[in-house]
N, C-alpha and C positions, 0 to 999 in steps of 0.2 A: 706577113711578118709584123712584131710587133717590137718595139723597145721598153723594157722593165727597167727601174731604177731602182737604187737600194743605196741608202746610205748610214754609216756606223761613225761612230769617232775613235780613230786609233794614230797611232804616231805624233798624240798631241795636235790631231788636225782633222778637219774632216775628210774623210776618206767616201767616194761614191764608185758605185761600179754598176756600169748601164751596159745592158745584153739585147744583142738583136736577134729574136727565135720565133720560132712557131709555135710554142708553148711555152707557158708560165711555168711549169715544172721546170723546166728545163734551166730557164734565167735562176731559177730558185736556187738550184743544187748551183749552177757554177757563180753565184755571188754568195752562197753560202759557203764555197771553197774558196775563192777569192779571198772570205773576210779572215778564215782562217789563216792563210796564209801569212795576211798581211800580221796578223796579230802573233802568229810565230815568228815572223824575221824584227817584232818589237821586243820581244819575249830574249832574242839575240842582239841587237841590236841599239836596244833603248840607254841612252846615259842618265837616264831618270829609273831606272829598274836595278836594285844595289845585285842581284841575282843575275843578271845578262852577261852575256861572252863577254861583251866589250865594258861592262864595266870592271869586270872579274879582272880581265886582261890592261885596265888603266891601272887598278889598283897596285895587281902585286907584277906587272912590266915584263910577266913571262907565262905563256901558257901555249899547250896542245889545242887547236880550235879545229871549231866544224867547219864542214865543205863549203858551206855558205857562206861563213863567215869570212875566210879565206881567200874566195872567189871574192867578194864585194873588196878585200884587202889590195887582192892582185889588180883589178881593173882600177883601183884609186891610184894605185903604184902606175900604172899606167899613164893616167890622165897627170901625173905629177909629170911623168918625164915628158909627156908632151906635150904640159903648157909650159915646162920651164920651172915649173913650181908654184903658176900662177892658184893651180887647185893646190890645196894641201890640207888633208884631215888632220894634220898635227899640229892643226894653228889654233885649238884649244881654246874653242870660241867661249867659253865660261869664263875667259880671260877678257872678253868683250861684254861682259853683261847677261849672257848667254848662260841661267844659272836654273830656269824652271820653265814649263809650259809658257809658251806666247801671252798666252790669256794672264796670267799669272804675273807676267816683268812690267814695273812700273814704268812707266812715260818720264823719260829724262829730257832735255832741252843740251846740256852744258854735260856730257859723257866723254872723256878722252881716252880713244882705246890704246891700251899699252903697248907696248916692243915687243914682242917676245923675239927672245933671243933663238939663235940660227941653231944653236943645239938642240932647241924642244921642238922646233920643224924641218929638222932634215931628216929626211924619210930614207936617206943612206946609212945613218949611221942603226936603223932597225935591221933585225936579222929575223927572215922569212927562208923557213926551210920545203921547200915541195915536198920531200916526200913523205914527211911525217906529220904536213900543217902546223910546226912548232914556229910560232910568232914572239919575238923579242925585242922587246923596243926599246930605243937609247938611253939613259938614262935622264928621267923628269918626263918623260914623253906620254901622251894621252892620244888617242885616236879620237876622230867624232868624222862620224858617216854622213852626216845632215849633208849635206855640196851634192851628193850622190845617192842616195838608196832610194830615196820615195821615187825619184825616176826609173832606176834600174831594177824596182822591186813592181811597180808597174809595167812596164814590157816583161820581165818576165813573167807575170800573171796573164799580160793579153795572150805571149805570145805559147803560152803550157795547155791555156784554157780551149782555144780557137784549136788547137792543135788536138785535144782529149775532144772536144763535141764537132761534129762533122756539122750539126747540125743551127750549129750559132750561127749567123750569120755576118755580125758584128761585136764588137765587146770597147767600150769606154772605160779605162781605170785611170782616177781621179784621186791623186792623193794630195790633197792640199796644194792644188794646183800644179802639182806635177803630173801632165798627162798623158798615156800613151794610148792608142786605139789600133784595132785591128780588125778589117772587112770594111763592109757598110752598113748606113743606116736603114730605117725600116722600108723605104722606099727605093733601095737598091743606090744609092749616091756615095759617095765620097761624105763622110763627117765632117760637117764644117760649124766651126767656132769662132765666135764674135769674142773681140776682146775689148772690156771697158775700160778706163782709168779714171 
């Protein structure tokens, strides 16, 4: 067994995805499915892409969405009700400085993040219909996935990929430090990662 690495930049981040196999072929096809993936759920996704679900959906506060997009809606709704509101996609981080790529936002010292008021992040007053994935949000309100996707869009990459190759024997997806892994390493172990500061 051998571990391949591969890495692209997407999501405004660097994105790597390490495969444990017995062939390079093999690492090949599933980081080349990996990257796509990744590059679809940006394509959906991105509030820097004026064309994405989610921006289509800040702009005009009503639209029919994909399976995907819906699902990543429901599980935020989720994590909302059960920290309390501590996570909330509707806190409209552009309201924080939060206006272009990382690389991109100037270095401030003296920044004082705004109020936003209880209307633009109460995730009650949106209307999410099951069965027709029709998503409605309160009025002023903007979604942003960043709290949640590059994690939940890495497990689900480890966990579709290891599932489709019998043959992996591990897989690393690394999205700008958001990381999920699934199997082991080239030497049969547990993945283990040092973390610096």
């Amino acid at each position: 067994m051998k571990e391949y690495s591969y890495q692209e930049r997407h999501l405004g981040t660097d994105t790597i995805v390490s495969v444990v196999g017995p062939k390079e072929e093999l690492a090949n096809q599933m980081a080349l499915e990996a990257f796509a993936e990744i590059v679809r759920y940006e394509n959906i996704f991105s509030r820097f892409l004026a064309m994405s679900e989610l921006s289509i959906l800040n702009r005009t506060g009503e639209m029919f969405v994909s399976d995907d997009f819906y699902a990543v809606l429901k599980r935020s709704y989720e994590l909302y009700k059960i920290t309390a509101g501590a996570f909330n996609p509707l806190v409209q981080i552009a309201n924080y400085g939060y206006v272009a790529d990382y690389q991109s936002l100037p270095l401030t010292q003296d920044f004082i993040p705004p109020v936003v008021p209880k209307n633009l992040s109460d995730f009650t007053l949106g209307q999410f219909t099951d069965s027709t994935k029709k998503v409605k949000l309160g009025t002023g309100q903007k979604l942003d996935f960043g709290g949640i996707l590059k994690g939940y869009l890495a497990e689900k990459i480890c966990s579709s990929l290891m599932e489709k190759y019998s043959d992996c024997r591990g897989i690393i997806v690394n999205l700008g430090g958001d990381l999920h892994t699934r199997g082991y390493d080239e030497k049969g172990q547990p993945f283990t990662f040092f973390i610096f500061n």
